[in-house]
C-alpha positions, 0 to 999 in steps of 0.5 A, spaced: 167 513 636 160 512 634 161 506 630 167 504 635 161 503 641 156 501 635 160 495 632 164 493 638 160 489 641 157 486 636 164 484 634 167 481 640 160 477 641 161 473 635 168 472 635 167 470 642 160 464 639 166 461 635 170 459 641 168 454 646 167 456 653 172 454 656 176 459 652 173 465 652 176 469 657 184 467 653 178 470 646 176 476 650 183 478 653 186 477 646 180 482 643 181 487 648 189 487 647 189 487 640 184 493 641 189 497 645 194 495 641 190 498 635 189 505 637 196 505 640 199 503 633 194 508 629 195 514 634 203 513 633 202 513 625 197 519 625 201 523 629 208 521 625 204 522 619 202 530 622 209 530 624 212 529 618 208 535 615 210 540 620 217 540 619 216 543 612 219 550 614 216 554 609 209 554 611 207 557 618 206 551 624 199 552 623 200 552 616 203 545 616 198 542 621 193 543 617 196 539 612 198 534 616 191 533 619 188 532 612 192 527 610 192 523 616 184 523 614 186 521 606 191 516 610 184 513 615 179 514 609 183 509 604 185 504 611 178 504 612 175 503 605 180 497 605 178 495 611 170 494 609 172 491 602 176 485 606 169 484 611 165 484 605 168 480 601 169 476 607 162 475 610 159 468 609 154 468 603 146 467 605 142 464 600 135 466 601 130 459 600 
């Protein structure tokens, strides 16, 4: 959540420089529905995912919850690590003078 408030609004201001004026509002509800929509989408996987380890019947509730969790954050940490390699190789080059 900390890198949510730190990077969120820097995001969506420079989406946003790229319209013109007259289209920020629609930019701006565009950003602000997707982004519901993400955690919605990302919390439904998650919870699948934690879902599908409890139904393992051979090991305890907490047993299966346990595994469950690490592997949503096996699952989170590979979206992530694919997510920044796509901005990194996406930023605009600057060339120092």
């Amino acid at each position: 959540m900390l890198g949510i408030g730190l990077s969120f609004g820097n995001i969506m201001t420079s989406a946003l420089a790229s319209l013109p004026d007259a289209e920020n509002g629609d930019g701006n509800a565009i950003q602000n529905t997707l982004q519901q929509f993400s955690g919605a989408v990302g919390t439904s996987v998650i919870s699948a995912i934690v879902a599908a380890s409890q139904r393992n019947h051979q090991l305890s509730l907490t047993q299966t919850t346990a595994a469950g969790t690490q592997h949503a954050l096996v699952v989170l940490v590979v979206v992530l690590a694919a997510e920044l390699v796509i901005v990194a190789m996406t930023l605009p080059r600057h060339r120092r003078a």
